[in-house]
C-alpha positions in Angstrom: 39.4 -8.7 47.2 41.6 -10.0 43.8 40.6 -8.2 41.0 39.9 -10.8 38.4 42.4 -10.8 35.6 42.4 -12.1 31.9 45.8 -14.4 31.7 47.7 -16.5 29.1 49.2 -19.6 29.5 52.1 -21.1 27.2 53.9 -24.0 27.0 55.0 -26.1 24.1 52.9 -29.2 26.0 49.3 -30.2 26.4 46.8 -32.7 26.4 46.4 -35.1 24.4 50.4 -35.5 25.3 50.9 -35.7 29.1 53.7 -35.2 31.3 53.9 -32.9 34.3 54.5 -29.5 33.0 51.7 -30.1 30.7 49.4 -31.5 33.4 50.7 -28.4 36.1 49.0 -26.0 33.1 46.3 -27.3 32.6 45.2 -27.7 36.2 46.5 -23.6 36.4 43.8 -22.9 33.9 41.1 -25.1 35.9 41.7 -23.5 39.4 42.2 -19.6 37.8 38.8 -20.2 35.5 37.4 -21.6 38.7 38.4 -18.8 41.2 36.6 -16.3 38.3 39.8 -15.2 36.4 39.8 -15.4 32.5 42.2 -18.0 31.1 43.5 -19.3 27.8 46.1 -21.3 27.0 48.5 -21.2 23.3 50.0 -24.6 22.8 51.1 -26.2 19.2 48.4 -28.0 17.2 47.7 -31.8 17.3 46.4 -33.7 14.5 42.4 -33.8 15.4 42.8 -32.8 18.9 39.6 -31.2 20.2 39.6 -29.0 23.1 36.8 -29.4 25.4 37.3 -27.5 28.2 36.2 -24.1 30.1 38.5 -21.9 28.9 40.0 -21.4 25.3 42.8 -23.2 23.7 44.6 -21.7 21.6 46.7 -24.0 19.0 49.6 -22.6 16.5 51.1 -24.2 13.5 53.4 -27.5 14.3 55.4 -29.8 12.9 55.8 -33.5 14.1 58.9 -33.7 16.4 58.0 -36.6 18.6 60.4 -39.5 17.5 63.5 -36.4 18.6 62.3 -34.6 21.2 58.7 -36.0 22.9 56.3 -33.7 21.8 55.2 -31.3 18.5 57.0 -28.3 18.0 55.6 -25.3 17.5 56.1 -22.1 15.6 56.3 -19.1 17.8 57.0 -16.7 15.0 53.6 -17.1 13.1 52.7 -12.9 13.1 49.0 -13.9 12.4 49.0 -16.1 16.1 50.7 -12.7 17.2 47.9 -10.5 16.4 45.4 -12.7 17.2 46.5 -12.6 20.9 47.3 -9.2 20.9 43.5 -8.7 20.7 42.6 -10.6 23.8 44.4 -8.1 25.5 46.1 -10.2 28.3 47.0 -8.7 31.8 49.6 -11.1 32.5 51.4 -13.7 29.9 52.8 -16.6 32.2 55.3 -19.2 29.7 55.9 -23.2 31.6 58.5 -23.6 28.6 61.8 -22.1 27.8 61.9 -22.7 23.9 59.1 -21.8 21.5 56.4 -20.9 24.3 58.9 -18.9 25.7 59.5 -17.0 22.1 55.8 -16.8 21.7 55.8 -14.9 25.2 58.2 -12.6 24.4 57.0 -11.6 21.0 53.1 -11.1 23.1 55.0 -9.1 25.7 56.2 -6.9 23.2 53.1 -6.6 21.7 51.1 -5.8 24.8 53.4 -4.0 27.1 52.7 -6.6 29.7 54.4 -8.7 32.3 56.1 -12.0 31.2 56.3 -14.4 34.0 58.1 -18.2 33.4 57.6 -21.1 35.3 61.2 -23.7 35.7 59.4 -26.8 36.3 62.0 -29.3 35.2 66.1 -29.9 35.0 66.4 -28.9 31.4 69.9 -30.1 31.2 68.9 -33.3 31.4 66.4 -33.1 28.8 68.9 -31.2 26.4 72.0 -33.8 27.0 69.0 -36.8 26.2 67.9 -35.0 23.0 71.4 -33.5 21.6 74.4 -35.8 21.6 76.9 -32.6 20.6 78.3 -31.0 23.3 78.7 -27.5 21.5 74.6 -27.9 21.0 74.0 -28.8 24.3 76.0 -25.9 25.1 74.2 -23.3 22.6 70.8 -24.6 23.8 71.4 -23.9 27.3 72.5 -20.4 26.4 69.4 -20.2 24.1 67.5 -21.6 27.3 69.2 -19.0 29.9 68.6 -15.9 27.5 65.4 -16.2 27.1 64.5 -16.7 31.0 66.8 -13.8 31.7 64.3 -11.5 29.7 61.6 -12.4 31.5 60.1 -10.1 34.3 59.4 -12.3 37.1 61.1 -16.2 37.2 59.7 -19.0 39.5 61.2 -22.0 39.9 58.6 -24.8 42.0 61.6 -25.8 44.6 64.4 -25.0 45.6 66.2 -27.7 44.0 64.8 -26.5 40.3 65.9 -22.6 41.2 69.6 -24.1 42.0 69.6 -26.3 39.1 69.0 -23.0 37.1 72.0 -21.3 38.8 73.9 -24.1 37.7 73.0 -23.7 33.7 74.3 -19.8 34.0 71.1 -18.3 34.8 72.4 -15.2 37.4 68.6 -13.0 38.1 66.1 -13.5 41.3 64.0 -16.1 41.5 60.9 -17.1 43.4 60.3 -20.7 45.0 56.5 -21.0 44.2 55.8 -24.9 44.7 53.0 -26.5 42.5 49.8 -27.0 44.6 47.5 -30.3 45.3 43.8 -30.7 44.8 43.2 -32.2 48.3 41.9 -30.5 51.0 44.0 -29.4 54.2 43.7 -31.9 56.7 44.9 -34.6 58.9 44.4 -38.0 56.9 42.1 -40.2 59.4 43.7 -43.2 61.3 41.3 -45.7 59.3 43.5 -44.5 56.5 47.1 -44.4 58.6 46.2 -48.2 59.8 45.9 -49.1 56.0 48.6 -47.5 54.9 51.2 -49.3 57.5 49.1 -52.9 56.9 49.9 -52.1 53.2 53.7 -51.4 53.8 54.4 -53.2 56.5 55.8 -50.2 58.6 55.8 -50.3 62.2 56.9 -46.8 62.7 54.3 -43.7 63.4 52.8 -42.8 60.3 51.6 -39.0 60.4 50.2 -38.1 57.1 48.8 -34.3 55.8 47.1 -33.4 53.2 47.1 -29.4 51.7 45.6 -27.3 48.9 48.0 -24.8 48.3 47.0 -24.3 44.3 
């Protein structure tokens, strides 16, 4: 039997902006309040955003970044957010982000005396060489970047392919491959559906599709 455990989720994206990282967290907080475990997620404030979900959302100061870089940035270093976390007591602190989530993490860590765990969802060198034209930035950022995953305690990356991309940007500790899930059940996808599928595209060729649930 898993004991049930009271966990915080970071990252510097969430609805309303959407992409995958922000999408991959909130569906964490879905299937861990679902299977009985106490969840909140920090993110940076919107604008009238309201959070209906079930489990708390937690939104820090921001300022509007979104023309430079996508989304709001956040600011990690706000010692009242701090404090306020500290007394929720988390088991486990578990960042998706390497910049200001990942700060945020650290400075909980420290404040709790618990385990730090980050998730490398995406090829941040590309992101950095889109958003900084300067080579010696894009340089200092993936330092910044490779720092703070080398403090934390445990680092997943969700292939293979992200964990070597890693490697490549300097990062030298363990990693574990821990591949995002899907919300469709385990089974063989019936031959109605197979026929469909190969009307749809043409194909001629044996079609064998699965489905899994490994969230």
């Amino acid at each position: 039997m898993i004991m049930a455990m009271n966990i915080c989720l970071t990252n510097d994206t969430f609805p309303p902006t959407i992409d995958g990282v922000a999408n991959a967290v909130k569906n964490y907080a879905v299937e861990l309040t679902a299977a009985g475990h106490q969840c909140t997620v920090v993110t940076p404030e919107y604008p009238g955003v309201q959070d209906n979900y079930d489990f708390p959302v937690i939104r820090f100061p921001s300022i509007d970044t979104t023309s430079l870089i996508g989304y709001r940035l956040g600011d990690p270093l706000n010692p009242q957010l701090t404090l306020k976390l500290a007394d929720t007591d988390f088991d486990l602190i578990h960042t998706h982000c390497p910049f200001a989530s990942m700060v945020l993490g650290r400075n909980l860590r420290g404040a709790l005396n618990k385990p730090l765990v980050f998730t490398y969802h995406t090829k941040y060198d590309i992101e950095i060489q889109k958003a900084l034209q300067s080579e010696i930035l894009q340089k200092a950022a993936a330092d910044i970047l490779v720092r703070n995953i080398s403090a934390c305690d445990e680092v997943w990356a969700v292939s293979h392919g992200a964990g070597e991309n890693l490697r490549n940007l300097g990062y030298q500790g363990e990693y574990i491959v821990m591949p995002n899930g899907v919300d469709l059940p385990r089974e063989r996808v019936s031959d109605t559906i197979v026929h469909e599928l190969k009307q749809a595209t043409g194909s001629r060729k044996t079609v064998r599709c699965f489905c899994s649930s490994d969230v």
